[in-house]
N, C-alpha and C positions, 0 to 999 in steps of 0.2 A: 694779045694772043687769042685767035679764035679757033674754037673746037668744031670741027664738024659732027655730024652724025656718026660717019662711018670710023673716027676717031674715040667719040666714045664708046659707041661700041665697041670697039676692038678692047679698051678699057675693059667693059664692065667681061666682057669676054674673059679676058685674063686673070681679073680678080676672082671670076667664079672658077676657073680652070683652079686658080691656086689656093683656094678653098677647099676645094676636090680633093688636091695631093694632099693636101695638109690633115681632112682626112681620113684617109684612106691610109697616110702615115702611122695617123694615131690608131687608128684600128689596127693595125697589122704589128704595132710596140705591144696592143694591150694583147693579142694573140700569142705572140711571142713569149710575154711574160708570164700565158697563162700554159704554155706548152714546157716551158723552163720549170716555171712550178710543182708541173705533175712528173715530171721527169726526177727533179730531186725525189721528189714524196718515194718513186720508185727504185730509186737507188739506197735510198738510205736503208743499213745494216738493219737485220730484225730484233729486238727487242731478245730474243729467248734464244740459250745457247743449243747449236744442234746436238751436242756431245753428252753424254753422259753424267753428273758431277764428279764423277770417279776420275774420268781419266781428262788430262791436258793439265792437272795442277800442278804434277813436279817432274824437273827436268833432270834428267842425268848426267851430271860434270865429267864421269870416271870411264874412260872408255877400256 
């Protein structure tokens, strides 16, 4: 089997192309995960309740 020039080229062509994707892949996971991350961080409930201690502790059965 003989290789020409324009053969491996094309080769080494491809392997760098899929290098590229691969990545550009992995950059775009670790973007993502770092965009999920700050998004929890934002959601998550606050520490300290907005209400008073007085009121929300006891509920009324008897209408």
């Amino acid at each position: 089997m003989e290789l020409n020039i324009s053969q491996v080229s094309a080769q080494a062509s491809a392997q760098a192309s899929a290098q590229a994707s691969l990545l550009l892949l992995k950059k775009t996971l670790e973007l993502q995960a770092s965009s999920a991350a700050s998004l929890a961080q934002l959601a998550a409930p606050a520490s300290t309740a907005s209400n008073p201690p007085n009121l929300g502790n006891n509920v009324d059965l008897m209408a």
